[in-house]
N, C-alpha and C positions, 0 to 999 in steps of 0.2 A: 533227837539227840544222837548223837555217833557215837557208836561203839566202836572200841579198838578194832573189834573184827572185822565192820565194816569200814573204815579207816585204810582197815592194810590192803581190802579186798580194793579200794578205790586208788591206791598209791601203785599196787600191781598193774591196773589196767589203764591209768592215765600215765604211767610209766614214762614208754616209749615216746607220747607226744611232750611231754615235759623236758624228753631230753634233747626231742627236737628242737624244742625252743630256746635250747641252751642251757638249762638245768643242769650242773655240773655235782648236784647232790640231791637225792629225796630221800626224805623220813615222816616216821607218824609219832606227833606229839601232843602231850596233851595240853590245850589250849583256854583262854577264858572267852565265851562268848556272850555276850547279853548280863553276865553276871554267872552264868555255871560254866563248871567245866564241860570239854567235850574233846575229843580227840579230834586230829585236823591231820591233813597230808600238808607237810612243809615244802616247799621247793626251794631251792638254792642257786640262784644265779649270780656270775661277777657283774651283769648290769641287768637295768630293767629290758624283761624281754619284748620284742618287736611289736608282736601281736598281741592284743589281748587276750587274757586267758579265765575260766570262769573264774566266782568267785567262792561256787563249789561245786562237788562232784557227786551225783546221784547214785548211788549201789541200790540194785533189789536186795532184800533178806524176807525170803520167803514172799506173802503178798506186801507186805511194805517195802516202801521205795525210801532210803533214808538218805538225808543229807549231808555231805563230808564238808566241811568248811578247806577251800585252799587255801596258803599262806605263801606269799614269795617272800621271800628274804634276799636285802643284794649280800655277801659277803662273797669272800677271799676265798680262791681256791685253795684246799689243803697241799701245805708244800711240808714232807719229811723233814724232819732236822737232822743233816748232814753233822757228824760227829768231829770236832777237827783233828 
């Protein structure tokens, strides 16, 4: 099961290649898997990205290797609302 600590540890280090791949937003939320909750790193792209990407990401904690479930999501880049 993913713990938020291990979540955010996994959203830090797969970071950079997420944003390589167009990711224009990441977060860690909390998700339903199998039937329980579990925290997951979100990723946010305006379309689906090129290459495949897992469909989770592995963090040590301590001798356990624990499981981070990924999530893409396509949505809309955030645009400010200009005031008229």
């Amino acid at each position: 099961m993913a713990t938020l600590r291990a979540a955010e540890t996994a959203r830090r280090r797969m970071a950079e290649v997420l944003r390589r791949a167009g990711a224009h937003a990441i977060e860690v939320a909390q998700v339903t898997r199998g039937g329980r909750k579990v925290y997951a790193v979100i990723a946010h792209f305006t379309k689906r990205p090129r290459r495949p990407l897992p469909k989770v990401i592995e963090v040590r904690s301590g001798p356990k290797t624990l499981r981070v479930p990924l999530v893409v999501r396509i949505t809309e880049r955030f645009r400010p609302e200009v005031p008229p």
